[in-house]
Kinemage of the C-alpha trace (Angstrom):
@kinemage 1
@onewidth
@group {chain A} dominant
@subgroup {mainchain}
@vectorlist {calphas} color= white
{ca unk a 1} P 44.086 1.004 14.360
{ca unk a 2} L 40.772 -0.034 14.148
{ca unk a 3} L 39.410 -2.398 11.243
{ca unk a 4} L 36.165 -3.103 12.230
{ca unk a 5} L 33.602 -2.309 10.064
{ca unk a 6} L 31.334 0.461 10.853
{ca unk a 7} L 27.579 -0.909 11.258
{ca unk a 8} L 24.494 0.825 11.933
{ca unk a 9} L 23.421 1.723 15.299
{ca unk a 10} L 20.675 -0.314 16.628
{ca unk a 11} L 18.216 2.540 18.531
{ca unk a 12} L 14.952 1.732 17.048
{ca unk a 13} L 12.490 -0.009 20.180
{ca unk a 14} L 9.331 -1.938 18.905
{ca unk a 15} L 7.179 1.289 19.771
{ca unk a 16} L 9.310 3.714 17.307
{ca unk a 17} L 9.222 0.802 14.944
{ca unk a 18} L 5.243 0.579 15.185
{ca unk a 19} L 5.534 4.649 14.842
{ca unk a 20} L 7.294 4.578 11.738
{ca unk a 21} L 4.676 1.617 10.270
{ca unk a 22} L 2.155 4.301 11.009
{ca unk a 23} L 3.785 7.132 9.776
{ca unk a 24} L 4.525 5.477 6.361
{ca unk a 25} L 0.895 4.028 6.219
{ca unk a 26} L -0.517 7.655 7.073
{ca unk a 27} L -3.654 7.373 9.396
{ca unk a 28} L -5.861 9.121 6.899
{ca unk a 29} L -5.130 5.586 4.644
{ca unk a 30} L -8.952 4.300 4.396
{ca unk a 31} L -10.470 7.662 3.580
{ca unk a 32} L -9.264 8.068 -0.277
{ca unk a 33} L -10.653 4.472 -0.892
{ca unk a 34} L -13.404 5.106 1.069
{ca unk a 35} L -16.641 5.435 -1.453
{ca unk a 36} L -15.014 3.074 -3.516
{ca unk a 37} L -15.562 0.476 -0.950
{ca unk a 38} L -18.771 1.865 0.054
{ca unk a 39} L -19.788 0.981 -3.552
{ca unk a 40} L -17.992 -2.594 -3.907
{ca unk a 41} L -19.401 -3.727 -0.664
{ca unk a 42} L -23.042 -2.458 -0.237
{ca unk a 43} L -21.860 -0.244 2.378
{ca unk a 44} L -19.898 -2.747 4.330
{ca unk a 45} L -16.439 -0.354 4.449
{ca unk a 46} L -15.903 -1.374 8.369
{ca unk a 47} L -16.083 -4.700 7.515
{ca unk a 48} L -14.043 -4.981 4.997
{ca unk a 49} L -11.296 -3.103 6.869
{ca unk a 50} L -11.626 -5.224 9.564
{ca unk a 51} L -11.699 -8.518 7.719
{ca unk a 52} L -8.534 -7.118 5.113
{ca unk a 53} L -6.944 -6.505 8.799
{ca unk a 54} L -7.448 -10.340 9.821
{ca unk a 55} L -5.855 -11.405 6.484
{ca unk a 56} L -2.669 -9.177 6.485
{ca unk a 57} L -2.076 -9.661 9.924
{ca unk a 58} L -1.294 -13.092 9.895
{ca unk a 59} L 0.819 -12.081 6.150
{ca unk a 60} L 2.327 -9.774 9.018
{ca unk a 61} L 3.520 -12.876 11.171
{ca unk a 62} L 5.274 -14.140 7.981
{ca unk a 63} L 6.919 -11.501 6.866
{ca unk a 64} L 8.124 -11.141 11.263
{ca unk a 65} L 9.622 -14.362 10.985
{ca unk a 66} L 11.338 -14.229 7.792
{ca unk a 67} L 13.170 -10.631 9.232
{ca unk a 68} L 14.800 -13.117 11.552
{ca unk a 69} L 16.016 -15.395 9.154
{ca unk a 70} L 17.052 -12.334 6.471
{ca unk a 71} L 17.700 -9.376 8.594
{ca unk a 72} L 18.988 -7.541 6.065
{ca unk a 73} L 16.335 -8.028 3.348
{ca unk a 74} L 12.654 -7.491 4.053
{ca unk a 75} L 11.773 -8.103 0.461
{ca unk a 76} L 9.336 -11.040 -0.687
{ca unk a 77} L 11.550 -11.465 -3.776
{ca unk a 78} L 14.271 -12.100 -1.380
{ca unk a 79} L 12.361 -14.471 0.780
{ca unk a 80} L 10.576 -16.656 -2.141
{ca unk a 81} L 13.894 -16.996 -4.094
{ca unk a 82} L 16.241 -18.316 -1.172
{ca unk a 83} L 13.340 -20.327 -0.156
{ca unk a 84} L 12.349 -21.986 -3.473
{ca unk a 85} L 14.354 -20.658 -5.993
{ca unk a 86} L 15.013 -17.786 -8.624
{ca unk a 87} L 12.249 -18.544 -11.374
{ca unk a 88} L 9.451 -18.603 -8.455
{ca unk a 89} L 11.457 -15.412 -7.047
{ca unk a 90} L 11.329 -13.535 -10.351
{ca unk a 91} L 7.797 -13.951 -10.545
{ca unk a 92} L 7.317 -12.369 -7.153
{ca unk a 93} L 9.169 -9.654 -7.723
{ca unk a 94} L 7.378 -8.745 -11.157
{ca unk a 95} L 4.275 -8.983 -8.914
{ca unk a 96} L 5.926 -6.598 -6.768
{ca unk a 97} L 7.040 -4.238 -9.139
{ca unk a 98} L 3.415 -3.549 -10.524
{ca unk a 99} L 2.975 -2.054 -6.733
{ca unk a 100} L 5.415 0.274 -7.151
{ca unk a 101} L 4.274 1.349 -10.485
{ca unk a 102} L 1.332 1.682 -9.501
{ca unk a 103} L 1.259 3.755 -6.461
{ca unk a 104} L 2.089 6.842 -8.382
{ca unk a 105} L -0.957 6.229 -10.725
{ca unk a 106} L -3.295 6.011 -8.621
{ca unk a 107} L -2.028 9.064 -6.752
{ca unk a 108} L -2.320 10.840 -9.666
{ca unk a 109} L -5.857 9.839 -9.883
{ca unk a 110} L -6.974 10.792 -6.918
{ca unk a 111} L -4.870 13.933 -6.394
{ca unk a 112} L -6.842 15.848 -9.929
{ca unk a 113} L -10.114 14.419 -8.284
{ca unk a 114} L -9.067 15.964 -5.227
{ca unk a 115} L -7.807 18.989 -6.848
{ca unk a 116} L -11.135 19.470 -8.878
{ca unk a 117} L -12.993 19.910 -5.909
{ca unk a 118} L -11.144 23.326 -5.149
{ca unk a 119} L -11.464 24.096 -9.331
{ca unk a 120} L -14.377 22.315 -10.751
{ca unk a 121} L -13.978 24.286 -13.542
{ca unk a 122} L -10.197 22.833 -14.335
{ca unk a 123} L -10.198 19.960 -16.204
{ca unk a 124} L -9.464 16.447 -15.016
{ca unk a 125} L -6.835 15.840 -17.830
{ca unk a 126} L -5.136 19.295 -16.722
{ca unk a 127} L -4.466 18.797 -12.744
{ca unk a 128} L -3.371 14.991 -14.156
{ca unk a 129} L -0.881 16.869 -16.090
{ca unk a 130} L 0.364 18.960 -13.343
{ca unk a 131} L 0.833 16.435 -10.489
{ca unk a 132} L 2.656 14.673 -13.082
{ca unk a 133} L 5.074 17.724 -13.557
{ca unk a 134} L 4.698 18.102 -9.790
{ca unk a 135} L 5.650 14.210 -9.041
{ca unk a 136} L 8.933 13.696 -11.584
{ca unk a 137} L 10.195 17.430 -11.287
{ca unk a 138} L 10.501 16.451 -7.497
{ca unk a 139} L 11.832 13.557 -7.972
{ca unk a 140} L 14.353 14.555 -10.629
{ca unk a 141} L 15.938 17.537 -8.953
{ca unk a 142} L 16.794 14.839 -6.125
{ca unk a 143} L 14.773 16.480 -3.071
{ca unk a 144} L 14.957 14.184 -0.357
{ca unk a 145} L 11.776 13.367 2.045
{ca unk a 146} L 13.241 14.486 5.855
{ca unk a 147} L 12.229 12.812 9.039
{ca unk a 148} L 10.868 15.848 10.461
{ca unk a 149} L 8.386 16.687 7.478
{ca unk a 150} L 7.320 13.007 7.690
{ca unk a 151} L 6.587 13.494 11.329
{ca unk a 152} L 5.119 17.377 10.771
{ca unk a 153} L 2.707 15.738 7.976
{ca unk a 154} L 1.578 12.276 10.198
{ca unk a 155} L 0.661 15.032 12.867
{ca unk a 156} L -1.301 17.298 10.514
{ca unk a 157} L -3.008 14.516 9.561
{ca unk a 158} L -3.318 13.045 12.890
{ca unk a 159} L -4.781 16.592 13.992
{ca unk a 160} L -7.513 16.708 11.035
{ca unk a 161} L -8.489 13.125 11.664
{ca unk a 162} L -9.132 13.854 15.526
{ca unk a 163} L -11.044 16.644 14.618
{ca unk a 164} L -13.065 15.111 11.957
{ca unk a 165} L -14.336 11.978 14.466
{ca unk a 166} L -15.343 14.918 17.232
{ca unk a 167} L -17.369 16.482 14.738
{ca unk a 168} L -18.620 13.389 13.259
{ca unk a 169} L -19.780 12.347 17.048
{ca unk a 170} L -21.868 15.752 17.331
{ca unk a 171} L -23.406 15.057 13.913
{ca unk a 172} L -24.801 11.724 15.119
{ca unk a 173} L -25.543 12.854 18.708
{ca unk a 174} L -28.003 15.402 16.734
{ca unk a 175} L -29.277 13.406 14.478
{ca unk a 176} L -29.738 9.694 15.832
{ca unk a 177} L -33.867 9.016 16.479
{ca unk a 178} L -32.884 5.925 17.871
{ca unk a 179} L -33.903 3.535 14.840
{ca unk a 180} L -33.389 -0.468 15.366
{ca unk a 181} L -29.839 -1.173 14.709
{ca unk a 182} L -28.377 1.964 13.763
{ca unk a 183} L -24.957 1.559 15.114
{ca unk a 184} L -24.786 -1.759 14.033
{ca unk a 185} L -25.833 -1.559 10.301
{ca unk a 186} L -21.830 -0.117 9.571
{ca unk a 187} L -20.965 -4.060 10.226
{ca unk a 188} L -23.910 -5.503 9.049
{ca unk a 189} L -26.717 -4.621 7.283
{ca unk a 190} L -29.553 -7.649 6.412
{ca unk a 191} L -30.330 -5.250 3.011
{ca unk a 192} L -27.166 -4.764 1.123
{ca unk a 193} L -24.688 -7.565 2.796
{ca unk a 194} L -23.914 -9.955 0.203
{ca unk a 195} L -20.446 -12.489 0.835
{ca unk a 196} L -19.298 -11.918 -2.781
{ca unk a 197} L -19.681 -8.194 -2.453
{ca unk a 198} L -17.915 -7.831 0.766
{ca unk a 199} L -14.730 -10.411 0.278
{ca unk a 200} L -14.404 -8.302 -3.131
{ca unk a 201} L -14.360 -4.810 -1.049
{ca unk a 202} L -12.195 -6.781 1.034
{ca unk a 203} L -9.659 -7.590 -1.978
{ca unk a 204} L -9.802 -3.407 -2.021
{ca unk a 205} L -9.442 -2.814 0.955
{ca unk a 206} L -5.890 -3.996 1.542
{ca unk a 207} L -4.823 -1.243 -0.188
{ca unk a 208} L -5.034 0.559 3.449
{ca unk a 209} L -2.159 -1.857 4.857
{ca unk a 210} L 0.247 -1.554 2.321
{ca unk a 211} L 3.626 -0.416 3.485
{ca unk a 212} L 3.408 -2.494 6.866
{ca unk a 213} L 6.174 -4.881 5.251
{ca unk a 214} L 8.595 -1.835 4.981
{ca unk a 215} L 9.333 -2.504 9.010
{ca unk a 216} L 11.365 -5.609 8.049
{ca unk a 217} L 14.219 -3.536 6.224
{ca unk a 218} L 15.338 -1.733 9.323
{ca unk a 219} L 16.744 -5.253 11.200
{ca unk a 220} L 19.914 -3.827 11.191
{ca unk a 221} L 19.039 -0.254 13.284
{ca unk a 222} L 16.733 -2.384 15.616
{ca unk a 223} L 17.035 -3.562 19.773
{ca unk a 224} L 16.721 -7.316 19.453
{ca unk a 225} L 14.868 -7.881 16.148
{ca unk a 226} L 14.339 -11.129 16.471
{ca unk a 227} L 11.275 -10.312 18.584
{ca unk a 228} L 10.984 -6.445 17.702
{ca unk a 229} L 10.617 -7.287 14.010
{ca unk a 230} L 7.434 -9.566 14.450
{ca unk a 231} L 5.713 -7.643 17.190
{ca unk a 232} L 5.874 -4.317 15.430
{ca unk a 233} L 5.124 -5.791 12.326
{ca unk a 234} L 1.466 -7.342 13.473
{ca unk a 235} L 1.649 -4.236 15.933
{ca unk a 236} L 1.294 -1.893 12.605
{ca unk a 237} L -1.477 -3.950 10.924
{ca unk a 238} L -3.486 -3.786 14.320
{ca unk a 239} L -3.031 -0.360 14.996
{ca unk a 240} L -3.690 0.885 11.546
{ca unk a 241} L -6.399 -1.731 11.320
{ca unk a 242} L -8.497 -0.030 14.222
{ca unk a 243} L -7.707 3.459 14.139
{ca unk a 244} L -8.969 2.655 10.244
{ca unk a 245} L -12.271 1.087 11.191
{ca unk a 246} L -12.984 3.908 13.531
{ca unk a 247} L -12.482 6.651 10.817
{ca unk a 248} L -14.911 4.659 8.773
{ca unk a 249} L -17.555 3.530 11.065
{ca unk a 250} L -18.023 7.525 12.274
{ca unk a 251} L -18.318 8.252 8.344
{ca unk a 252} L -20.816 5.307 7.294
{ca unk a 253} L -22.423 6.339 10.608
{ca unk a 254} L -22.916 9.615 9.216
{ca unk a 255} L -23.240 9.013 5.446
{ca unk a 256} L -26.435 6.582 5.541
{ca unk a 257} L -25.484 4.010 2.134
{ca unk a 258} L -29.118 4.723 0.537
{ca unk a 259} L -27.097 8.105 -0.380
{ca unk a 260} L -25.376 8.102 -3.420
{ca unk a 261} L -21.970 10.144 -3.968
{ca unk a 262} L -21.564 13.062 -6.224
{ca unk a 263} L -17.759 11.459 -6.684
{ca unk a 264} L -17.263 8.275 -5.074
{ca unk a 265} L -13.199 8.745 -5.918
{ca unk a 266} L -13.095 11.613 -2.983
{ca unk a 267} L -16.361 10.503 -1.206
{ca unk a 268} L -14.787 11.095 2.261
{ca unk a 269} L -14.608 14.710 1.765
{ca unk a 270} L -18.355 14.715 1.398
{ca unk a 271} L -18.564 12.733 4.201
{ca unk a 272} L -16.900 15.427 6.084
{ca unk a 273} L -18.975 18.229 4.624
{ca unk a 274} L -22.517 16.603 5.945
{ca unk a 275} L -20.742 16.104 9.510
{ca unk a 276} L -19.376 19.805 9.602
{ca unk a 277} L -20.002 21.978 6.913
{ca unk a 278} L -17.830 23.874 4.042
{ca unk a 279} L -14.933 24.392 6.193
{ca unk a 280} L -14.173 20.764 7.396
{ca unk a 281} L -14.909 19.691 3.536
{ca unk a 282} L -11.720 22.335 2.623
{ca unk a 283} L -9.801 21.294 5.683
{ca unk a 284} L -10.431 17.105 5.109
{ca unk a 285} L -10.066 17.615 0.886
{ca unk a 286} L -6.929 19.553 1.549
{ca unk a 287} L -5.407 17.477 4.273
{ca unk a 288} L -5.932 14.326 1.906
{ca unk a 289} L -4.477 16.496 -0.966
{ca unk a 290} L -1.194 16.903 0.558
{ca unk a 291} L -1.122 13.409 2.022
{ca unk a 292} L -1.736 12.125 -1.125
{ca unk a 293} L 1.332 14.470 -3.137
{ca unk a 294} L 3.311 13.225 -0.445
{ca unk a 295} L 2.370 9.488 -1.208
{ca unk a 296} L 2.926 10.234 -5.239
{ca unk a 297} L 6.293 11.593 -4.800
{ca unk a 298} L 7.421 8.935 -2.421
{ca unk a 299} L 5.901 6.113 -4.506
{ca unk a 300} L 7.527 7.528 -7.857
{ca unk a 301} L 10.449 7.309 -6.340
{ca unk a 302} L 10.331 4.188 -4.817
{ca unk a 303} L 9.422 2.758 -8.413
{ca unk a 304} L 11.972 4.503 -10.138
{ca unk a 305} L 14.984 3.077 -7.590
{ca unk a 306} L 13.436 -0.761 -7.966
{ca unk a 307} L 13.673 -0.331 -11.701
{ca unk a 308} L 17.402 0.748 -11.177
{ca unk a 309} L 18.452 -2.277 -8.684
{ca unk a 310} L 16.964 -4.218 -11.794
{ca unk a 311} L 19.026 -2.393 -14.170
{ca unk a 312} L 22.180 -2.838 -12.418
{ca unk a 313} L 21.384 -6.703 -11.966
{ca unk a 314} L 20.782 -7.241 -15.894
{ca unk a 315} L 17.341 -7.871 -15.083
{ca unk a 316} L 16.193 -4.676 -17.203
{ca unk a 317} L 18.546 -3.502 -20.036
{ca unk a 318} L 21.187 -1.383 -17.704
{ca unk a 319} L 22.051 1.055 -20.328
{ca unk a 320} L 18.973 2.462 -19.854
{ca unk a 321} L 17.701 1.632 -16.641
{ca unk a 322} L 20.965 1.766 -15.125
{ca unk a 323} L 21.785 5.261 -16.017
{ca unk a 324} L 22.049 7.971 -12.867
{ca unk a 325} L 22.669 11.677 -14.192
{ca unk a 326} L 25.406 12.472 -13.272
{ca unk a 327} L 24.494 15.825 -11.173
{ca unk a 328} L 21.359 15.169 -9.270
{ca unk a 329} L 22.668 11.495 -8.658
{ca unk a 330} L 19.406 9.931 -9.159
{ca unk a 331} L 17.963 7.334 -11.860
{ca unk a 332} L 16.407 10.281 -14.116
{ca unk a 333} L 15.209 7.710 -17.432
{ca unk a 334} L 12.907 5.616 -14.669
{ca unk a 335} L 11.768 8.514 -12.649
{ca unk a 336} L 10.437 10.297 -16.133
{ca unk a 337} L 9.599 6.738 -17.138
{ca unk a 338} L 7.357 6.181 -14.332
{ca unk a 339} L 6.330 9.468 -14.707
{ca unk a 340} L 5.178 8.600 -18.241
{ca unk a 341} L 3.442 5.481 -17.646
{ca unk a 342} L 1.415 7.021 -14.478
{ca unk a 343} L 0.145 10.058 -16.919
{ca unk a 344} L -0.798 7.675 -19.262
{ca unk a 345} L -2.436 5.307 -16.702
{ca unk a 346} L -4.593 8.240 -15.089
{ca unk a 347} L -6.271 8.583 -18.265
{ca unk a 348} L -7.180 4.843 -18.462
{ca unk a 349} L -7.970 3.570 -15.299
{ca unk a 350} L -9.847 4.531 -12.686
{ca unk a 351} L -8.938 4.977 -8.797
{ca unk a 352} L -11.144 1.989 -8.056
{ca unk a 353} L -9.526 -0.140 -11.068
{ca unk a 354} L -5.987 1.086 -10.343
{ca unk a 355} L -6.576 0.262 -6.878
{ca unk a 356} L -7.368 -3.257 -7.562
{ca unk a 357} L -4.927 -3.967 -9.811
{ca unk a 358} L -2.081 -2.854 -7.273
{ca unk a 359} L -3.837 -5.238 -4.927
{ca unk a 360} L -3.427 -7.684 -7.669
{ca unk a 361} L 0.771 -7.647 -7.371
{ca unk a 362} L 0.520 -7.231 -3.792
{ca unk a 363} L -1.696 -9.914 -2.705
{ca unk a 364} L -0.012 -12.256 -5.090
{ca unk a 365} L 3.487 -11.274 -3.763
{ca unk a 366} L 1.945 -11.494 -0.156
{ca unk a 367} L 0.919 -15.545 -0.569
{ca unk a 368} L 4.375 -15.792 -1.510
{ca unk a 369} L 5.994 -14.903 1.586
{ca unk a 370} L 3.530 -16.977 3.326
{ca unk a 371} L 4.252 -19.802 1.630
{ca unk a 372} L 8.404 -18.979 2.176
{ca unk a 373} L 7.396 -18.890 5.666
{ca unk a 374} L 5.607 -22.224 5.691
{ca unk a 375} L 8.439 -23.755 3.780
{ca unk a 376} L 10.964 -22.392 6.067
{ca unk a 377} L 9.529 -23.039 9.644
{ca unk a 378} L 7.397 -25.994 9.562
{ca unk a 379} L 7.835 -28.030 5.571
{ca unk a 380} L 11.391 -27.947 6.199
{ca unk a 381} L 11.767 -27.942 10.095
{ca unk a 382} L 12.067 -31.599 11.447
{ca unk a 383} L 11.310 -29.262 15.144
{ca unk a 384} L 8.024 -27.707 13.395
{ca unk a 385} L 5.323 -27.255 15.841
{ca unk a 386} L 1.183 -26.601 14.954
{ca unk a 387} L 2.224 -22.351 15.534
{ca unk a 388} L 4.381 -22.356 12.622
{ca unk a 389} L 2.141 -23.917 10.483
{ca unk a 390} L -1.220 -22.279 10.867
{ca unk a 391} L -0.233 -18.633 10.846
{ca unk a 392} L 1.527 -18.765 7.219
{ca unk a 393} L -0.919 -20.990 6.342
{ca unk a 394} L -3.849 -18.999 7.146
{ca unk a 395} L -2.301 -16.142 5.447
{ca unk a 396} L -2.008 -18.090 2.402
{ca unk a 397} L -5.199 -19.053 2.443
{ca unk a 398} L -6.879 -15.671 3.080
{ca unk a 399} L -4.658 -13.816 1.034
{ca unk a 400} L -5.813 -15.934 -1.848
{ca unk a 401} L -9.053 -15.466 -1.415
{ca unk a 402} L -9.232 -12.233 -1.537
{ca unk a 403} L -6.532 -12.285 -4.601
{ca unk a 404} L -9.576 -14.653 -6.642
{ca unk a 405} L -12.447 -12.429 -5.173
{ca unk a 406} L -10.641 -9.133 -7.164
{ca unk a 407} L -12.849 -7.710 -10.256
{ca unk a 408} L -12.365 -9.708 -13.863
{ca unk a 409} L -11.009 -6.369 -14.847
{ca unk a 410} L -7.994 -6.028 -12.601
{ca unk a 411} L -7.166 -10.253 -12.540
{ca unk a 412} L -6.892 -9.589 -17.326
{ca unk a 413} L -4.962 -6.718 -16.118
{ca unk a 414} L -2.746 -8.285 -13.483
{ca unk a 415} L -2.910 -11.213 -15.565
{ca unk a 416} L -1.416 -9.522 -18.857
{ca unk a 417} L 1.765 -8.043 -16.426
{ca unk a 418} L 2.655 -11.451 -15.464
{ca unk a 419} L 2.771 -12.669 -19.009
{ca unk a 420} L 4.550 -9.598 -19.525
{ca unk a 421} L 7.069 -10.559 -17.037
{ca unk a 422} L 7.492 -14.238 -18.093
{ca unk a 423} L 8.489 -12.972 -21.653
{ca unk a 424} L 10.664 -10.218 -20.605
{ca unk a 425} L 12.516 -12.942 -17.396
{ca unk a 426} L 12.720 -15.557 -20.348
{ca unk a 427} L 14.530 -12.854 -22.837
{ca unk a 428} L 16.790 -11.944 -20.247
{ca unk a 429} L 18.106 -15.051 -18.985
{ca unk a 430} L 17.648 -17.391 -22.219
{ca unk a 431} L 14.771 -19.168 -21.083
{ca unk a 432} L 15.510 -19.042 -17.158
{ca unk a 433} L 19.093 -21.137 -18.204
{ca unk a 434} L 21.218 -18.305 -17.040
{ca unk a 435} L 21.602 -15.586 -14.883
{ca unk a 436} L 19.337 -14.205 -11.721
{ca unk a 437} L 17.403 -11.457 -12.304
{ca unk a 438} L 17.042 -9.249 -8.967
{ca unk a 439} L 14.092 -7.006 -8.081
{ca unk a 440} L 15.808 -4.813 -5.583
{ca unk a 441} L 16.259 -1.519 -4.858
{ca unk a 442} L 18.944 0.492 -5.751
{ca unk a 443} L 20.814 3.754 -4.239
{ca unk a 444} L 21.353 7.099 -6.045
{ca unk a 445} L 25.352 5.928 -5.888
């Protein structure tokens, strides 16, 4: 008879790994943020991607070396807590959390603004009711997101992207006169660059990357993750990195920034309109439309299961958030919850704000596993060589310069959560004295 634990079959190569990053990203990521950058950095939107790509790449190399050490975690509460301890740990994860509350907002958002461009005539506050209803009915009913409509949607998307930079190319084969530094003006442009303006789109811009860090939880279903880990964790960032600053280079190419948006929330799909006509507005707006439910859904329940792992921890009163109903098998009070708080949000903040503020608890929770991976391979390494201190290091570094360069708006914002999170973590445990609170997510059983 045979004991032995079952374990998980390790099948995933670095390229399916690098796939998946890609997948979950989605390659239409910089187009819904798109005008919003346009307006934050003068224009600049290649730049920023390009410079956000620098700065999470090297976050990338941390978060590769701490899947060595934790192969089973991939969380930056995990890593900051066993690496310094629980208080700095807690705070992490509340950083964290505000991600995953957030991602359903700001879907919300931009799915009505999307939605509005088919029915004008509906009101905003109506389609932010119904993707809503759309987002926790989904969610409550326990429909589960397959592999093969993950893959059917990445090439849909894939598909409308292609065909957007082909049209895009005629437009500008048409229309270029040959004027002094046209193709160069996306990167740089002597009128509108200004450093403040374009480390602030930057801050935005990160928005396109998040998700890379969700490679580090599949350790256990990976060939050699020591090295596959790393490599298709900087792999995503570069891939989705260029493939991003292409999408957005053929659009500022074709969208000069002297032109103002009619809706700088959805500003790609007008991009798309002056490169091809009505049709390719429908077919881009719709594309990102469905991308963009698919995002909500996936982010609403990705917030509602963190709030559960909390629950069942003590971290969050477990009566409550602990609570699965009993036919569906999922955490129904934080899926309507989240719901609630993403309905409410979409009538508060903006896509831009929203964005920012996400950033906020990401960029934050991103310095920490830089400095966990600091700690870890050169502080506390007596073998510590100059490669494990300057990529963690310059991770730190960037990260937190684009965390201070983030609007006044979304550091009182950010800034109110953590205080937030203090209280609540100093409730919970009696002043930090007892008691870890966990930020992890939990199952359905």
């Amino acid at each position: 008879m045979n004991d032995k634990p079952t374990r998980l079959k390790r099948a995933l190569n670095r390229w399916d790994l690098i796939l998946y990053g890609v997948i979950v990203i989605q390659l239409t990521a910089p187009m819904p943020v798109f005008g919003v950058l346009s307006a934050r950095a003068g224009g600049h939107v290649v730049t920023t991607i390009l410079l956000a790509m620098v700065a999470m790449a090297f976050t990338a190399i941390s978060y590769g070396r701490m899947a060595q050490v934790y192969p089973s975690a991939g969380s930056a509460f995990t890593y900051v807590t066993r690496e310094f301890n629980p208080l700095m740990g807690y705070v992490t994860g509340w950083a964290m959390l505000m991600d995953y509350v957030l991602n359903p907002l700001i879907s919300i958002v931009w799915c009505s603004r999307a939605a509005m461009n088919f029915a004008p005539h509906v009101p905003y506050a109506v389609w932010a009711v119904a993707f809503f209803a759309l987002f926790t009915t989904v969610n409550l009913v326990g429909i589960k997101n397959s592999a093969r409509i993950s893959g059917a949607l990445a090439a849909t998307t894939g598909a409308v992207v292609l065909v957007f930079l082909v049209c895009a190319g005629g437009y500008v084969w048409h229309h270029y006169h040959g004027s002094p530094g046209f193709f160069i003006r996306p990167f740089y442009d002597p009128q509108t660059f200004h450093v403040s303006a374009v480390l602030g789109g930057t801050s935005i811009a990160v928005l396109t990357y998040i998700g890379f860090d969700g490679i580090s939880t599949l350790s256990e279903e990976v060939e050699d993750p020591r090295r596959n880990i790393l490599f298709a964790t900087v792999g995503t960032c570069l891939v989705v990195g260029i493939l991003s600053a292409i999408e957005v280079y053929a659009a500022q190419l074709v969208w000069p920034t002297a032109l103002p948006f009619k809706d700088i929330d959805t500003a790609f799909v007008e991009v798309a309109a002056r490169a091809a006509g009505p049709w390719l507005f429908v077919v881009m707006n719709l594309a990102l439309l469905i991308a963009g439910i698919g995002s909500g859904v996936g982010s609403h329940l990705g917030a509602a299961r963190l709030l559960y792992g909390m629950g069942r921890s003590n971290a969050l009163p477990p009566r409550f958030f602990a609570a699965v109903d009993p036919k569906h098998r999922i955490p129904r009070n934080n899926v309507i919850l989240v719901g609630l708080i993403a309905l409410c949000g979409a009538f508060l903040i903006s896509y831009g704000l929203g964005a920012e503020i996400l950033n906020f608890g990401a960029l934050f929770a991103y310095m920490g596993v830089n400095a966990a991976a600091l700690a870890r391979h050169y502080v506390r390494n007596p073998e510590g060589r100059l490669r494990d201190l300057w990529p963690p290091a310059a991770g730190f570094v960037t990260c937190l310069l684009l965390w201070l360069n983030l609007s006044h708006a979304a550091k009182i914002v950010g800034a109110s959560w953590m205080i937030v999170g203090v209280i609540v973590g100093a409730l919970r445990t009696r002043g930090f004295r007892q008691g870890v609170l966990r930020f992890e997510a939990g199952t359905e059983d």
